[in-house]
C-alpha positions as CSV (number, residue, x, y, z in Angstrom):
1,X,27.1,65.1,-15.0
2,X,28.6,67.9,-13.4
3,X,25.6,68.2,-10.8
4,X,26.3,64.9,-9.6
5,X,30.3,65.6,-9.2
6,X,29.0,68.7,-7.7
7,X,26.7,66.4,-5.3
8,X,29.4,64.3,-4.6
9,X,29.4,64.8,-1.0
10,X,26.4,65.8,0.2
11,X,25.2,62.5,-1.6
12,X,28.1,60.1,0.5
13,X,27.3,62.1,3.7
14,X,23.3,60.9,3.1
15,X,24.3,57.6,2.2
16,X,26.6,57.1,5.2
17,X,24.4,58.8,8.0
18,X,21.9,56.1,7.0
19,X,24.2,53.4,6.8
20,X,25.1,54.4,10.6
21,X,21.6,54.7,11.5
22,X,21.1,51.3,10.7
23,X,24.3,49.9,11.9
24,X,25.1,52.1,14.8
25,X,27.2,49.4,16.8
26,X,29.6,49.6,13.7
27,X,29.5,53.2,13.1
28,X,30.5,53.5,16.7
29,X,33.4,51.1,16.3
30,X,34.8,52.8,12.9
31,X,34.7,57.0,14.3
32,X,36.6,55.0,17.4
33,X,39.1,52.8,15.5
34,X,39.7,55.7,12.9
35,X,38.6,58.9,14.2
36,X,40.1,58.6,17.6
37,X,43.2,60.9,17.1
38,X,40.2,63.9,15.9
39,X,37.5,63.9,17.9
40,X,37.9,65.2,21.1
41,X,37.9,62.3,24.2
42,X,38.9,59.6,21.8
43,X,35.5,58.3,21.9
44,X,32.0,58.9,20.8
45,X,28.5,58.2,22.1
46,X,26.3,55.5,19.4
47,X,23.8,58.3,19.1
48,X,26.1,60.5,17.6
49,X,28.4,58.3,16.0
50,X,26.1,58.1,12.2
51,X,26.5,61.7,11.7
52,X,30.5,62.0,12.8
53,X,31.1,58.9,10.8
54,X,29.1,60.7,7.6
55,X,31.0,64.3,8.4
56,X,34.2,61.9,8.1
57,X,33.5,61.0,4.9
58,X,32.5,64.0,3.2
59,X,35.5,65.6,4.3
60,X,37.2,63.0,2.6
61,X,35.0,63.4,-0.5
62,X,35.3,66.8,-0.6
63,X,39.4,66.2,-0.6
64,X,39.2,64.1,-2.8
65,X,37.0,66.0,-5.3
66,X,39.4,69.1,-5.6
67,X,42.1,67.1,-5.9
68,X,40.8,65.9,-8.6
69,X,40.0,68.6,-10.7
70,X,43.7,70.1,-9.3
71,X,45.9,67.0,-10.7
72,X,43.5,67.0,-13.8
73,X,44.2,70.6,-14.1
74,X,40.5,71.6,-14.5
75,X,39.1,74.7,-13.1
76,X,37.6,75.0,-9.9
77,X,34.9,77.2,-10.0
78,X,34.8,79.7,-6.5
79,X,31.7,77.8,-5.0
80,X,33.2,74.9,-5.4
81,X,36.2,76.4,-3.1
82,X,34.2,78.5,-0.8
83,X,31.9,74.6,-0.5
84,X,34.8,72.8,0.3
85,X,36.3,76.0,2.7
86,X,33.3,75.6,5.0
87,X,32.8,72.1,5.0
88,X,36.6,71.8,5.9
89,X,36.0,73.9,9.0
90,X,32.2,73.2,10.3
91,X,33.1,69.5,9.5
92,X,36.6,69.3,11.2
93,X,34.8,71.5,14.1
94,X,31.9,68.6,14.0
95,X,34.3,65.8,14.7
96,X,36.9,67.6,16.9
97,X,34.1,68.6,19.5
98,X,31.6,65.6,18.6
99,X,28.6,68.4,18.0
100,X,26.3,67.9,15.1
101,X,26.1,71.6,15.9
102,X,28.1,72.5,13.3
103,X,27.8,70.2,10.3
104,X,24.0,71.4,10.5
105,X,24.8,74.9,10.4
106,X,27.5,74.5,7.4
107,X,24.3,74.3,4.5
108,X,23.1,77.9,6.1
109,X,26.9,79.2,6.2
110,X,27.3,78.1,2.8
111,X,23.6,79.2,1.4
112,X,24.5,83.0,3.2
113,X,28.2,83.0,1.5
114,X,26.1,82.4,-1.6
115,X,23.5,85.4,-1.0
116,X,26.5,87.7,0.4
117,X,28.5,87.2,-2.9
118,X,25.5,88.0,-5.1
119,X,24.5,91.4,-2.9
120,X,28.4,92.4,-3.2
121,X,28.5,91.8,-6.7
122,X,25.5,93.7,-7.4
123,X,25.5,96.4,-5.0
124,X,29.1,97.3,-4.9
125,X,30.8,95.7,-7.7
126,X,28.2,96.7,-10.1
127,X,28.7,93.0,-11.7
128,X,25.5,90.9,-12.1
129,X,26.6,87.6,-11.8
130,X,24.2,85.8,-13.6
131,X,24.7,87.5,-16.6
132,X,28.7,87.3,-16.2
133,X,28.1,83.6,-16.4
134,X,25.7,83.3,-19.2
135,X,25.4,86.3,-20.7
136,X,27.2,84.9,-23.7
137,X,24.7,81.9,-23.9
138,X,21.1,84.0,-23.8
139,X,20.7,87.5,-24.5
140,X,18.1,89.1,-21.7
141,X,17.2,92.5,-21.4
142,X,18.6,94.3,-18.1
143,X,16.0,94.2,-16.0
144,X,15.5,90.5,-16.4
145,X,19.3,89.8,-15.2
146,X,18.6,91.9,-12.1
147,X,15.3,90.3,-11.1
148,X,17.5,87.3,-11.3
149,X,20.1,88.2,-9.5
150,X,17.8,89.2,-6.7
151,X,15.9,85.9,-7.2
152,X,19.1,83.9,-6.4
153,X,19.6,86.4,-3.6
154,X,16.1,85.6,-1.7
155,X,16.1,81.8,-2.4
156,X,19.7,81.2,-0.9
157,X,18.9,83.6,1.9
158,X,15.1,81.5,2.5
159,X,17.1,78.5,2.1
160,X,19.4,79.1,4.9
161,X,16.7,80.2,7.1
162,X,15.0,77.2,6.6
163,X,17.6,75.0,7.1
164,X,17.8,76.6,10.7
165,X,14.1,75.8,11.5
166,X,14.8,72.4,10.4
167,X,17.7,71.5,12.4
168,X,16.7,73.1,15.7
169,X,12.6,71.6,15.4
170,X,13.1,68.2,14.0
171,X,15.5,65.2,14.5
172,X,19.0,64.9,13.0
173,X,17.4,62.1,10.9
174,X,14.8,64.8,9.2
175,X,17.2,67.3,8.8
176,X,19.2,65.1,6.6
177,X,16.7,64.2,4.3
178,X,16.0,67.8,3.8
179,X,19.8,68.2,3.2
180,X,19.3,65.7,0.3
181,X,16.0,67.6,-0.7
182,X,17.2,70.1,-0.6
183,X,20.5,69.5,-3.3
184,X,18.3,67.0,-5.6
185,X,14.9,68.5,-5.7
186,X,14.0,71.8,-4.3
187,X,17.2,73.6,-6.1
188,X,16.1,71.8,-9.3
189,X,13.2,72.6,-9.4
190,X,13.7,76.7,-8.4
191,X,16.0,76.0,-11.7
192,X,13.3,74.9,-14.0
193,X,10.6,77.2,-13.0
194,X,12.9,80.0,-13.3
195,X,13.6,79.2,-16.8
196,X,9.9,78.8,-17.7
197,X,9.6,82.3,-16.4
198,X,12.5,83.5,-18.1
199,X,12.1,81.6,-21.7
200,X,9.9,84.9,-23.6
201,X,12.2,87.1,-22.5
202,X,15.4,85.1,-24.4
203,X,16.5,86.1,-26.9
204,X,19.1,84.5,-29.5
205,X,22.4,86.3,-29.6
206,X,23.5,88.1,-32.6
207,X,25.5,86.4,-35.4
């Protein structure tokens, strides 16, 4: 349940790109009748009105989502805020200078944030934070949290690089499905192997 709160946005932003592939003359219409005190000019082109319309409404998703979790008083865990940091600025840069530019290069922002708070941890804090977070679930030897830690590292530093080659060698269309595939299925499933790799190390903490 919380993986689809998490997905909240990124799931609206897929839905909505698509809607405004399909219905570009109205897509154009709504980023002019609402969006026309934001992006620059007033106006936008039908080509790029889907993806404005879709960075429009993740923004307000992503509002929407911390406030939330604020007025219900639940914690917000520091991905959550460093997510909604960056999609604040690449998104409000996306609509304010109509550039898809930017909204494609918030997943690689966010992925190296992700990477760059992992290396800091480990290299200079001394903190692994994989084991901060579930070291009082499993009980792994030393060694294993580190090869995790540096797993996490790699994947969201491959995972930015990747999203790069995708947005700059395919359509704005491909890109956003692997956006979705990426969230729903690759990071699942980097998840699942990882635990079939890790389950003869576990061991069951002491009583």
């Amino acid at each position: 349940m919380k993986f689809l709160f998490d997905m909240f946005p990124v799931l609206l932003f897929f839905i909505t790109f698509k809607w405004g592939e399909r219905n570009v003359t109205t897509a154009q219409s709504l980023v002019s009748d609402y969006l026309s005190g934001i992006v620059s000019g007033g106006a936008t082109t039908a080509e790029l009105a889907p993806i404005l319309l879709a960075t429009a409404v993740t923004l307000v998703a992503s509002i929407l989502q911390i406030g939330y979790l604020l007025v219900s008083r639940k914690k917000v865990d520091a991905m959550l805020w460093i997510s909604f940091i960056i999609i604040m600025v690449f998104g409000g840069a996306t609509l304010y200078f109509q550039s898809e530019a930017f909204i494609k290069w918030k997943p690689t922002v966010l992925y190296w944030c992700y990477c760059g708070a992992f290396a800091l941890a480990q290299f200079v804090f001394r903190t692994n934070l994989i084991q901060a977070a579930m070291g009082s679930q499993i009980k792994l030897p030393a060694p294993v949290w580190t090869r995790l830690s540096y797993a996490w590292m790699i994947y969201f530093l491959a995972m930015g690089i990747i999203n790069l080659y995708v947005a700059y060698n395919f359509s704005t269309d491909t890109w956003a499905n692997f956006k979705l595939i990426a969230v729903v299925a690759i990071m699942p499933a980097f998840v699942i192997i990882q635990s079939l790799f890790l389950a003869k190390y576990m061991e069951e903490p002491a009583q």
